[in-house]
Backbone bond lengths (Angstrom), bond angles and torsions (degrees), N, CA, C in turn:
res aa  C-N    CA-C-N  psi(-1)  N-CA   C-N-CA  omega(-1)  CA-C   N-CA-C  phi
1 X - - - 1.453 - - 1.529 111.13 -
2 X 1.389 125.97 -26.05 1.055 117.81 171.55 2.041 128.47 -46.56
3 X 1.028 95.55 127.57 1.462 103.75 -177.02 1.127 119.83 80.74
4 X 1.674 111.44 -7.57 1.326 82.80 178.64 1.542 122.73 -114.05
5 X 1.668 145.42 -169.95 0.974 119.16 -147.53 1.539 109.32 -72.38
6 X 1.342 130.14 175.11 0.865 154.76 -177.64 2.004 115.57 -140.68
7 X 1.233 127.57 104.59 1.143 151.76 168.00 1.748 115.35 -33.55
8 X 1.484 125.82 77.86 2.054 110.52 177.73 1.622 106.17 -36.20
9 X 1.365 132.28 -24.29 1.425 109.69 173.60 1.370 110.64 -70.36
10 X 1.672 113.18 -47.74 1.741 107.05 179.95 1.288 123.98 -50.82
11 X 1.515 105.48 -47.56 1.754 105.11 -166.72 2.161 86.15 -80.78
12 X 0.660 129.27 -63.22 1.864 113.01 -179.19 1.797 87.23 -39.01
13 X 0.461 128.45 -159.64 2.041 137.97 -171.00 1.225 92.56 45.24
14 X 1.310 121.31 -78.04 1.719 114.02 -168.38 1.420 122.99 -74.64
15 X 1.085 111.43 3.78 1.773 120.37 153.15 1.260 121.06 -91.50
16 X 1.375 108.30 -19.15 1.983 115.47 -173.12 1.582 82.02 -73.30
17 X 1.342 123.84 -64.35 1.941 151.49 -163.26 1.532 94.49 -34.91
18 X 1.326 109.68 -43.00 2.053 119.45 -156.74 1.697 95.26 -84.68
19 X 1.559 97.01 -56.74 1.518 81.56 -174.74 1.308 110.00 -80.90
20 X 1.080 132.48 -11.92 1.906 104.85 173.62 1.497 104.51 -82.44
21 X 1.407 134.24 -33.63 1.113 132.12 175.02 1.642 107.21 -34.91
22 X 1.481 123.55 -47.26 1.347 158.01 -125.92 1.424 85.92 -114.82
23 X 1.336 140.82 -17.66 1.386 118.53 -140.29 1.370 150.70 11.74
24 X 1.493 105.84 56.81 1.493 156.32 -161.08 1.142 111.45 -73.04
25 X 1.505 150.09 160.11 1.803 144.01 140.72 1.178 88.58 -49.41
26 X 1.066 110.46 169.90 2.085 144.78 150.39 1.194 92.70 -71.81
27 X 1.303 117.90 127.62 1.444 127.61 138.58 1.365 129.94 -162.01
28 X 1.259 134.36 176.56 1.696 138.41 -156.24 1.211 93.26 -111.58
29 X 1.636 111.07 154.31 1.273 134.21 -171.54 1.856 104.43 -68.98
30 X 1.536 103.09 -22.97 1.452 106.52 -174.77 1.763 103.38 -95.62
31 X 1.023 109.76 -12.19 2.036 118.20 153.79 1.540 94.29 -48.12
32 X 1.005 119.92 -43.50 1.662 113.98 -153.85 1.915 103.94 -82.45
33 X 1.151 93.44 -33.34 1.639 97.63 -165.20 1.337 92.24 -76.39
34 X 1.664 118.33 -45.54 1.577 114.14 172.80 1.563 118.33 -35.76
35 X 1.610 111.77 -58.20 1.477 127.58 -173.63 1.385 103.77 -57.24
36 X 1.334 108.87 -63.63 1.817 107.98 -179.97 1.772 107.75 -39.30
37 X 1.591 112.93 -59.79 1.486 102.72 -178.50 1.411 127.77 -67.40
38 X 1.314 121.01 -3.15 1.294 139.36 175.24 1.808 113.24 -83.19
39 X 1.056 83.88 -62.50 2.206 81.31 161.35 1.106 111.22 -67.18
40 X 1.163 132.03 -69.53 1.848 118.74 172.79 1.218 103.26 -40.29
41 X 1.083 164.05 93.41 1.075 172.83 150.74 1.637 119.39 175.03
42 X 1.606 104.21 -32.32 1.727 83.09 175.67 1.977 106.94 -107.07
43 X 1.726 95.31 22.50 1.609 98.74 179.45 1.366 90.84 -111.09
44 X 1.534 130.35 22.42 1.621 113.58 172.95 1.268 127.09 91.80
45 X 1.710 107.23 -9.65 2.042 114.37 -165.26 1.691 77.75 -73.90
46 X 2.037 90.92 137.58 1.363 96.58 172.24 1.575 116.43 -86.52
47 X 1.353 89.36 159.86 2.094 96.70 -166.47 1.032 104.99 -52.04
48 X 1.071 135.43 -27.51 1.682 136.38 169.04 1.727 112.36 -26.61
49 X 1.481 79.11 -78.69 1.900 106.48 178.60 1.126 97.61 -49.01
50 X 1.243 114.82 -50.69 1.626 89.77 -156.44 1.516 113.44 -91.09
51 X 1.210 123.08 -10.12 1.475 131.93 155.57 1.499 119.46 -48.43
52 X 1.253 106.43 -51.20 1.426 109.23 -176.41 2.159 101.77 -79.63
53 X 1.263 111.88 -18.22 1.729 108.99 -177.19 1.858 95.74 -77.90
54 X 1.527 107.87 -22.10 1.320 83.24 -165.26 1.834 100.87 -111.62
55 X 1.241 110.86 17.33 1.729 114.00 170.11 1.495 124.25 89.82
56 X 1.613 97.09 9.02 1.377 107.19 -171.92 1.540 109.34 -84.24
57 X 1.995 111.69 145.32 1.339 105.00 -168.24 1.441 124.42 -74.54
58 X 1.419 101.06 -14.13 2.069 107.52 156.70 1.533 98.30 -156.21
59 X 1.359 99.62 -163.12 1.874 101.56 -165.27 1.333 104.20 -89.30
60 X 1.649 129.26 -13.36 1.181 121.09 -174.17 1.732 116.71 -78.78
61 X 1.474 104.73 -19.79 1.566 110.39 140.91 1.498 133.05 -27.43
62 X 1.678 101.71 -64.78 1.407 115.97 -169.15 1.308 93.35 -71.00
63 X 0.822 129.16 -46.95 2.043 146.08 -135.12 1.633 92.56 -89.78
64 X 1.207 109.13 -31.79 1.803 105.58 173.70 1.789 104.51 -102.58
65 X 0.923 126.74 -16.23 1.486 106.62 -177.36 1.938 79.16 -90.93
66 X 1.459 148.00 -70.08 0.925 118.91 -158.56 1.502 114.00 -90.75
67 X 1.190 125.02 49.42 1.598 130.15 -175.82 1.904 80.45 -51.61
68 X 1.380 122.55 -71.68 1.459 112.22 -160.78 1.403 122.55 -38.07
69 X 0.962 115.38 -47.74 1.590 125.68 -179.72 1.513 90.26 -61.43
70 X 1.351 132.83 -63.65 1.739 109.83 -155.66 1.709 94.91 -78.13
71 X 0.929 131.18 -20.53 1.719 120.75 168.70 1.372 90.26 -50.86
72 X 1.026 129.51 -86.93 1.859 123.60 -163.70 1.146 135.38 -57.26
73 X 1.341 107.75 1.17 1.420 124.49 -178.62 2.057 95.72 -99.80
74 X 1.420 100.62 -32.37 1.127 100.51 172.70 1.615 128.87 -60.69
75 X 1.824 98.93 -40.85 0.976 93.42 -162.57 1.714 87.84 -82.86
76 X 0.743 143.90 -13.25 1.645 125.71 -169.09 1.922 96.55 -88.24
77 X 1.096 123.08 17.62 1.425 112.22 -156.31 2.014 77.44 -124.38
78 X 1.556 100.32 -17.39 1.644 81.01 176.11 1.575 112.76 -125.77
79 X 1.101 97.09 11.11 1.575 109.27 141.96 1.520 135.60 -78.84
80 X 1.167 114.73 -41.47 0.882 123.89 159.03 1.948 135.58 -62.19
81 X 1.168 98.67 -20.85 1.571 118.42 171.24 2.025 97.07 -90.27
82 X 1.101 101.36 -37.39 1.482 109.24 -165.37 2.056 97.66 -71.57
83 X 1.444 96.60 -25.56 1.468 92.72 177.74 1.596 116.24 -96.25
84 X 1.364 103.35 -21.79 1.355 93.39 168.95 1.690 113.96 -89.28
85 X 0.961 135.64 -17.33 1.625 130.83 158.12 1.345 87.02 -40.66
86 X 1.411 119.00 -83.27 1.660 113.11 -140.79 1.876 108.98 -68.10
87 X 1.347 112.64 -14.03 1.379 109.60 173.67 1.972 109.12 -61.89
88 X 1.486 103.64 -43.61 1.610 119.03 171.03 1.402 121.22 -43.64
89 X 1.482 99.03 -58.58 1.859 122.23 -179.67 1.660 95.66 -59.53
């Protein structure tokens, strides 16, 4: 089975199967690709990388489907500068 195709109805079915087995949330196989691009992003991987990990044809792809995520990554990135100034002062 390796490599070869695999069906979004099969693998969604056998992920619904794992997590209730699991007593898990509900969620879609494309929940996951969301989550993956959502941590690469608040651990610093530049949009580059992670544009090209997730198949997109440049970063302004990634950079507009997750504009939300890098807004909040922003704002904690100037809070965090904003707290270390005033720890200095």
């Amino acid at each position: 089975m390796e490599g070869e195709y695999i069906s979004g109805v099969y693998l969604n079915a056998t992920l619904k199967k794992l997590l209730k087995k699991h007593d898990l949330p509900d969620l879609h196989v494309h929940d996951l690709r969301h989550a993956n691009a959502s941590l690469l992003i608040n651990a610093g991987v530049p949009v580059k990388f992670i544009s090209e990990h997730l198949g997109h044809s440049n970063t302004k792809t990634t950079e507009d489907i997750y504009a939300h995520v890098y807004n909040a990554t922003a704002e904690k990135v100037a809070s965090a500068i904003s707290q270390a100034l005033d720890d200095v002062m």
